[in-house]
N, C-alpha and C positions, 0 to 999 in steps of 0.2 A: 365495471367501467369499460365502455366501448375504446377502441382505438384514437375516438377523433378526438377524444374526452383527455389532455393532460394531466399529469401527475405536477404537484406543486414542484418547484425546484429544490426545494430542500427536502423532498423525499429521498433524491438521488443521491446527496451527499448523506443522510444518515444512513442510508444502505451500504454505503462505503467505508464508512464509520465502523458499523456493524461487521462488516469482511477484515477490518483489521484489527477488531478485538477478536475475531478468530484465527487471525493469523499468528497472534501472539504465541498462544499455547503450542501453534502446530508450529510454529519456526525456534522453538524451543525444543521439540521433540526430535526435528531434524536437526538439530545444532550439531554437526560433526565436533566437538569439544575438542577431541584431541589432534585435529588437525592442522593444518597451519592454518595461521591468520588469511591468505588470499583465499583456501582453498574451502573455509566459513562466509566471506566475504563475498564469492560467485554463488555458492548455493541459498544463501539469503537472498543477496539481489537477483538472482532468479525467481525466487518463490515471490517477491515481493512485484518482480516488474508483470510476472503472469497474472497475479492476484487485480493489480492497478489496471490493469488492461481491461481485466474481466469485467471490473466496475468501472472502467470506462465507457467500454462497449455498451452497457446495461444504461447508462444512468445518460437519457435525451440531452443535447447539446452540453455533454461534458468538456469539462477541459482538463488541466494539468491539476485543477485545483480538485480534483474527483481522487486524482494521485495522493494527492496532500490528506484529504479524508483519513484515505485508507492508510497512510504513513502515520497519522496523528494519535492513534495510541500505541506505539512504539516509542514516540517522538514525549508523551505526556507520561504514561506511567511504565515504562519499561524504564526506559533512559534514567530517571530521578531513583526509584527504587535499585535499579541495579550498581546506581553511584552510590548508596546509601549503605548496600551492602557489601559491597566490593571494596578493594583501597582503591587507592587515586593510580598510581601504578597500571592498576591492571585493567581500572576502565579505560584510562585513556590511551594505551597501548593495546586493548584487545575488545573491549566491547564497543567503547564510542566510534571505531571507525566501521565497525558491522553495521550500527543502528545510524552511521549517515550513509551509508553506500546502499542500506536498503532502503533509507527514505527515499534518498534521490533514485533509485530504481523504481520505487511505488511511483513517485510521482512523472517520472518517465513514462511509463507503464499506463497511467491514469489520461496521460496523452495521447500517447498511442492508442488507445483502447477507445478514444475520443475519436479520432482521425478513421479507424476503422466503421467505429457506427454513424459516423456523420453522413456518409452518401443513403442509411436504411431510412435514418430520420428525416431526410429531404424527400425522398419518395415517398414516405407517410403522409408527409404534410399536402403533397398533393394531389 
């Protein structure tokens, strides 16, 4: 596929999709566990807003909704199974404000990352 040759629009969001079923495992491996709640809470929404970015940047006239992708299995099967496992206590005092501070970071991130490749994808197109 030549350059002048686009890519469907929904190739970009499953690519994004794709980057946040690997973020899963890996922002499980770095979960500081025993840390305080803020100091799990920066280093998720770190991992999450560089990750959103990444597939912002990647995926032609992204937007915030590239963020969301990549938020959306954190948001589908982390979220439900971690309630399922967990008491109610402890997700919503310790995990459910991890899994929205890195959604909203992804999809921040999925912005930004938009706003960065947008001047590459203007000079492509001409």
């Amino acid at each position: 596929m030549n350059d002048h040759e686009q890519q469907p629009a929904w190739h970009g969001y499953l690519l994004a999709f794709m980057i946040g079923v690997v973020l899963v495992p890996l922002s499980l491996l770095l979960d500081p566990r025993d840390e305080r709640l803020f100091v799990v809470m920066a280093s998720s929404a770190l991992l999450y807003f560089f990750f959103g970015a990444v597939a912002g940047g990647m995926v032609p006239h992204g937007t915030w909704k590239v963020g969301l992708c990549v938020a959306a299995p954190l948001l589908g099967f982390v979220a439900t199974s971690v309630y399922l496992v967990t008491g109610k206590a402890e997700y919503f005092g310790r995990d459910l404000p991890v899994i929205l501070v890195s959604s909203v970071a992804a999809v921040a991130g999925g912005w930004a990352g938009s706003l960065l490749g947008a001047p590459r994808d203007r000079a492509r197109r001409t």
